[in-house]
C-alpha positions as CSV (number, residue, x, y, z in Angstrom):
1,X,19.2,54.2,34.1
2,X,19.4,56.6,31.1
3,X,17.9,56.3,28.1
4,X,20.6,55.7,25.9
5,X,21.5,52.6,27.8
6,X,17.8,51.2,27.8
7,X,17.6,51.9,24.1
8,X,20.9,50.4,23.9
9,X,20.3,47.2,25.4
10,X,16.9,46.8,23.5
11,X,18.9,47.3,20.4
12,X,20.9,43.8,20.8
13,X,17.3,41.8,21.9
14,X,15.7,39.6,19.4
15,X,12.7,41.7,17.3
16,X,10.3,39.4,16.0
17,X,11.9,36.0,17.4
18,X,15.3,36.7,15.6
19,X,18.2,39.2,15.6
20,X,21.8,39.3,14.1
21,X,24.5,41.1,15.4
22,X,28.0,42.2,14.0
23,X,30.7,43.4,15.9
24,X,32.9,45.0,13.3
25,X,36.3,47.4,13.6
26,X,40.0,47.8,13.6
27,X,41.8,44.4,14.7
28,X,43.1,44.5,18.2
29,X,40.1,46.5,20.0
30,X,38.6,44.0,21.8
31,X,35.7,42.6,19.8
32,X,36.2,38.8,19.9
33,X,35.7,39.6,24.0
34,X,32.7,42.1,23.2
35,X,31.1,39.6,21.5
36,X,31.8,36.7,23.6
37,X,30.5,38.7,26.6
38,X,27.4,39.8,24.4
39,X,26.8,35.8,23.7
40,X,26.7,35.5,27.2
41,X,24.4,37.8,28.6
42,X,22.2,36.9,25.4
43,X,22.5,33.1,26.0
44,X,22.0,33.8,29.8
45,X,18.9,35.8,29.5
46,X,17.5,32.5,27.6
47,X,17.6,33.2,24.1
48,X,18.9,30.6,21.6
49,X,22.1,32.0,21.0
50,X,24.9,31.1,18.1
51,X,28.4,33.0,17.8
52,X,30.4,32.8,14.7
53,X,34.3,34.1,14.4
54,X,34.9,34.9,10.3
55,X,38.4,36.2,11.4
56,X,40.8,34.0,9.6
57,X,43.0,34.2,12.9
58,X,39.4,33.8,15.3
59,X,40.8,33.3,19.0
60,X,37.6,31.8,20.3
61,X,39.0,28.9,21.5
62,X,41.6,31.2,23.7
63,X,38.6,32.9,25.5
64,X,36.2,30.3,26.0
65,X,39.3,28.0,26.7
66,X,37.5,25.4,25.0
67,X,38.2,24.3,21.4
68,X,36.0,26.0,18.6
69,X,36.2,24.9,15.0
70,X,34.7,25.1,12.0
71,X,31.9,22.9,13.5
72,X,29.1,24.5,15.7
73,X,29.9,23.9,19.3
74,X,28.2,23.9,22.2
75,X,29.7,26.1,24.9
76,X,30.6,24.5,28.2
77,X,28.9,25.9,31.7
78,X,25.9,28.2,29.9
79,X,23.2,26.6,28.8
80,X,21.7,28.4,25.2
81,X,25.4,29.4,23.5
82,X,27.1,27.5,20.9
83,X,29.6,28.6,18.7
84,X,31.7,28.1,15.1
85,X,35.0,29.6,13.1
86,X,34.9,29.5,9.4
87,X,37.8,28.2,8.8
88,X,38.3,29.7,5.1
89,X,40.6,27.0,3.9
90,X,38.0,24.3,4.8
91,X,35.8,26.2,2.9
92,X,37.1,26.5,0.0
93,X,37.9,22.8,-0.7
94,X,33.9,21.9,0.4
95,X,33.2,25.2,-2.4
96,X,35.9,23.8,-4.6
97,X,34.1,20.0,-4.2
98,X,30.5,21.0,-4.6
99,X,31.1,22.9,-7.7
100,X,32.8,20.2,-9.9
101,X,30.4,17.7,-8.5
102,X,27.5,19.6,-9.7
103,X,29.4,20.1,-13.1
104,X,30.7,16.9,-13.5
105,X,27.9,15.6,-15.7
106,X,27.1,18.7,-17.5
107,X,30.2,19.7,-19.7
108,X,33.3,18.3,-21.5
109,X,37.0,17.0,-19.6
110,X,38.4,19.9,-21.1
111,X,35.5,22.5,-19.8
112,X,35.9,20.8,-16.3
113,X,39.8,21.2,-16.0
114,X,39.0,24.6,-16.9
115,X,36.8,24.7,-14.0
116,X,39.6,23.4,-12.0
117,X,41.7,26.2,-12.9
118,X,39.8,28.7,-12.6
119,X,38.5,27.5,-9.2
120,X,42.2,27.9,-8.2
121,X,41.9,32.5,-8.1
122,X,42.5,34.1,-5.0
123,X,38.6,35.1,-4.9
124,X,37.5,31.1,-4.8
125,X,38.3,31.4,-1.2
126,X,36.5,34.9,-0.5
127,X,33.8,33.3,-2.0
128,X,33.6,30.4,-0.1
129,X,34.0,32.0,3.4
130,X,31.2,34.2,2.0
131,X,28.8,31.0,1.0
132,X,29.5,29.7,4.1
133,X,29.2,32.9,6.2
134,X,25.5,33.1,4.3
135,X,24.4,29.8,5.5
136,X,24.9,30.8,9.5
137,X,23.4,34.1,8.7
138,X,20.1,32.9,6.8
139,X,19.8,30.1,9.6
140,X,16.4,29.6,11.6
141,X,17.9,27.7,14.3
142,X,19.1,30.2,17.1
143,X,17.0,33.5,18.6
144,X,20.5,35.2,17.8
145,X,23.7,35.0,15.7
146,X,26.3,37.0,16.6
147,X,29.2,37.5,14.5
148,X,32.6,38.3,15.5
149,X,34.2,39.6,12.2
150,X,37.7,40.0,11.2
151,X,39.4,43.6,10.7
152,X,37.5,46.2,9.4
153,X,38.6,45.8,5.6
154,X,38.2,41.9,5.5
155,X,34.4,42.6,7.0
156,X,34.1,44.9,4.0
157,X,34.6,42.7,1.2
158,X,32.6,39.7,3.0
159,X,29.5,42.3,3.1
160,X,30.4,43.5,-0.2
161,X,29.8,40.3,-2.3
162,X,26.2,40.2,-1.9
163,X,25.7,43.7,-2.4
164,X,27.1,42.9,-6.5
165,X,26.3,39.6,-6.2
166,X,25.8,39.4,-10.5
167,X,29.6,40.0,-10.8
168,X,30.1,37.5,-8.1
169,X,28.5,34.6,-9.5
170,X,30.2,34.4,-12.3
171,X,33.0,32.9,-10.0
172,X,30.5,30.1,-9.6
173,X,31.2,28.2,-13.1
174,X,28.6,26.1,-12.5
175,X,25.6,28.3,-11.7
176,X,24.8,29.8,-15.0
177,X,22.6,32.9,-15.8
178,X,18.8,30.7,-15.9
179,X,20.5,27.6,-14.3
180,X,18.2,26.1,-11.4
181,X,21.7,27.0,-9.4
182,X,21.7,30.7,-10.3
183,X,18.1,31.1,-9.4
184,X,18.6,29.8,-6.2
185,X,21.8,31.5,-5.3
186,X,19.8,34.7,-6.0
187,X,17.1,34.1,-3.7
188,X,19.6,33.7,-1.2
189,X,21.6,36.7,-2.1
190,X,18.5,39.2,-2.1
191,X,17.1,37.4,1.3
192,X,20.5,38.5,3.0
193,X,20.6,42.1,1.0
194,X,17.1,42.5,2.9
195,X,18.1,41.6,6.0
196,X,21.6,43.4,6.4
197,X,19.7,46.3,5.4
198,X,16.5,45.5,7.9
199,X,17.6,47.1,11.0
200,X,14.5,45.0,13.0
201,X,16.7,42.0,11.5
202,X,20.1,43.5,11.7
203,X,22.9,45.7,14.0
204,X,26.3,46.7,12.9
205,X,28.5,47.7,16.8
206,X,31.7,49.4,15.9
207,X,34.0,48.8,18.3
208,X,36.5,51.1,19.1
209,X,39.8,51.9,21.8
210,X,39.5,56.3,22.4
211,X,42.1,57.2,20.0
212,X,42.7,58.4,16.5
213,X,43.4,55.3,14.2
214,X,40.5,52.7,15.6
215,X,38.0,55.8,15.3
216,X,38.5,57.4,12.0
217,X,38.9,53.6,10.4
218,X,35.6,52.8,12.1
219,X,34.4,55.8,10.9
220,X,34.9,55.6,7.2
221,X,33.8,51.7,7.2
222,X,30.5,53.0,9.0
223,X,30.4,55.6,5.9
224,X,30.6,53.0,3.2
225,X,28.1,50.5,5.2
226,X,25.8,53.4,5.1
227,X,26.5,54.2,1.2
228,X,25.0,50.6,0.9
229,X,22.1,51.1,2.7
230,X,23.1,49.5,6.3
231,X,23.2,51.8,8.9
232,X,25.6,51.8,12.2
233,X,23.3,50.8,15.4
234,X,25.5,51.5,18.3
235,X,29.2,52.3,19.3
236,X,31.0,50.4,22.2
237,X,34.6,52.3,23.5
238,X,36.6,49.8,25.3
239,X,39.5,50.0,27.8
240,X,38.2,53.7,29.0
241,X,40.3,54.2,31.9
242,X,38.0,55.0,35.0
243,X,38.2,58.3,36.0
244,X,39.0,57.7,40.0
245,X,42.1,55.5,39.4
246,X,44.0,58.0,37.4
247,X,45.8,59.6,40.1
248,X,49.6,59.8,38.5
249,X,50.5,62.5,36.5
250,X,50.7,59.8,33.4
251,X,47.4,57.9,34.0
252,X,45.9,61.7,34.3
253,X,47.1,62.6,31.2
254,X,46.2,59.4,29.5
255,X,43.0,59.7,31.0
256,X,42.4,63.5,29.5
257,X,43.3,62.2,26.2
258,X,40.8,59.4,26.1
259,X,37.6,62.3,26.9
260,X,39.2,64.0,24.0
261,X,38.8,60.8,21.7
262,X,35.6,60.3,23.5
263,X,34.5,63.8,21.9
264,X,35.5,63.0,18.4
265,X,33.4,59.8,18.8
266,X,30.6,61.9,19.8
267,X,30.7,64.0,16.9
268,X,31.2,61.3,14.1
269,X,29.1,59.0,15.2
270,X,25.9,61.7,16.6
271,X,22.7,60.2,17.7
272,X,24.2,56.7,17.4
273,X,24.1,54.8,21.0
274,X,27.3,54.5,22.5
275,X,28.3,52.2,25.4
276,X,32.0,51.8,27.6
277,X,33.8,49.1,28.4
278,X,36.6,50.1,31.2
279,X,39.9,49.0,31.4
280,X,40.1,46.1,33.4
281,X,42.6,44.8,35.7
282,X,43.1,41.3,34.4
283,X,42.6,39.8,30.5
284,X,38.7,38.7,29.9
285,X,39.5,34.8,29.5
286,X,36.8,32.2,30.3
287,X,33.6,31.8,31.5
288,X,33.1,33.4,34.8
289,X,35.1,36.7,33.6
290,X,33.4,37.1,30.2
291,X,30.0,36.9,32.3
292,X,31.3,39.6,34.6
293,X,32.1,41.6,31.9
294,X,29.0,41.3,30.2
295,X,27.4,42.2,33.2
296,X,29.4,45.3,33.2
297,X,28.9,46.2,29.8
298,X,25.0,45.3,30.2
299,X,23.7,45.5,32.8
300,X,25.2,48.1,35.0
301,X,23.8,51.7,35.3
302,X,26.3,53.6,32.9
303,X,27.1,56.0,35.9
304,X,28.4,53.2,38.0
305,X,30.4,51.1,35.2
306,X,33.5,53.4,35.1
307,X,33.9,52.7,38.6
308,X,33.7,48.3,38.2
309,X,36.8,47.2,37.1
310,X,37.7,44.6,39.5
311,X,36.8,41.0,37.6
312,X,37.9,38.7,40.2
């Protein structure tokens, strides 16, 4: 087994009883199935294990074939894996709710309807998916959290928001500078700060189809992530076509093109694990094929995983 596959499956094991894990890239390469396979294999090898979509259009529920709401779930047939969406609309009326309760007695009708209106801006609702994104990600509960986040610029301004977190309380009318509020809010904003930036705590996975687009937008979010001081951990290439079924003159040529990619991917992302997915021959929808492909993705030795692509 080499060792970039050992170092890349120790990278996704809890350090110190806890680890968090985000999947992050361009929508459409595969990372709600990455992750749920991760959750799997995680949940199987007996660790605690929580998966959260904060993708506004999460399709959980289509690959467990189970419903998955905003309310942590328990997943059928594994034992150790429940799961959640934020649902961002929810949010926002609970964020919306919490913060004219708390400021009811404290200022004037007028101040209040204000409050109301100002609640109303677009960023309410960033704000509130964030709040609620912090309170599964500073949770004690679960050996690992695994996020499955929404397209690459979405993911940018969640992980954003603590990073300037000054500017972004001032959205929260009711927490003023030296409020009990404020004070509080900041613990929690410099605890998560710590921790995206703790790589013992934290991984970022890119994830990534072989071709131009889904690498260079990976690429440059991995960039600003490391501007901020959070560094990529690993790079998985899904739907690599194995080498001995390309045997047409199209699925050759498709294939040459992918080692190409696969070469650019090398280059940006150097001395950066990197793991591959194959194509495979059916969709990765429930249980038994999400285990499979986790098992492919890891367990196998990476010699022999081009080769598996039969999930039946």
């Amino acid at each position: 087994m080499s060792e970039n596959f050992v170092s890349s499956v120790q990278k996704i094991c809890p350090i110190d009883g806890k680890r968090t894990i985000f999947f992050a890239g361009k929508g459409g390469v595969g990372k709600t199935v990455i992750s749920s396979s991760t959750a799997v294999h995680l949940a199987q090898k007996g660790y605690k294990t929580l998966l959260v979509s904060t993708d506004p259009a999460s399709h959980l529920s289509q690959v467990f074939e189970q419903l998955i709401g905003s309310e942590v779930t328990e997943i059928k047939e594994i034992g150790n894996l429940f799961s959640a969406c934020i649902d961002q609309a929810r949010a926002a009326s609970e964020y919306k709710k919490r913060i004219l309760d708390e400021a009811k007695n404290k200022y004037s009708l007028d101040m209040l309807e204000a409050m109301k209106e100002e609640l109303e801006s677009p960023c309410t609702e960033e704000m509130a998916a964030f709040e609620k994104f912090l309170e599964y990600a500073t949770q004690s509960d679960y050996d690992v959290t695994i996020f499955d986040t929404a397209p690459t610029g979405h993911t940018l301004r969640l992980l954003g928001l603590p990073l300037d977190w000054g500017r972004q309380l001032e959205i929260m009318v009711a927490a003023k500078p030296g409020s009990e509020a404020y004070l509080q809010t900041k613990v929690r904003y410099d605890r998560i700060i710590k921790d995206l930036r703790d790589e013992k705590q934290t991984i970022f996975i890119f994830i990534m189809y072989p071709e131009f687009t889904p690498i260079i937008e990976a690429y440059r979010a991995s960039t600003d992530l490391k501007k901020t001081g959070i560094e990529t951990g690993m790079v998985i290439v899904n739907q690599m076509l194995p080498d001995e079924y390309c045997t047409t003159p199209f699925l050759r040529k498709r294939w040459q093109t992918q080692q190409k990619y696969l070469d650019m991917i090398k280059e940006k992302f150097a001395n950066i694990p990197f793991l591959m997915l194959p194509l495979m021959d059916t969709e990765i929808k429930g249980v038994s094929k999400l285990r499979r492909a986790a098992s492919i993705l890891w367990e196998q030795e990476r010699n022999d995983v081009e080769k598996i692509v039969d999930l039946k």
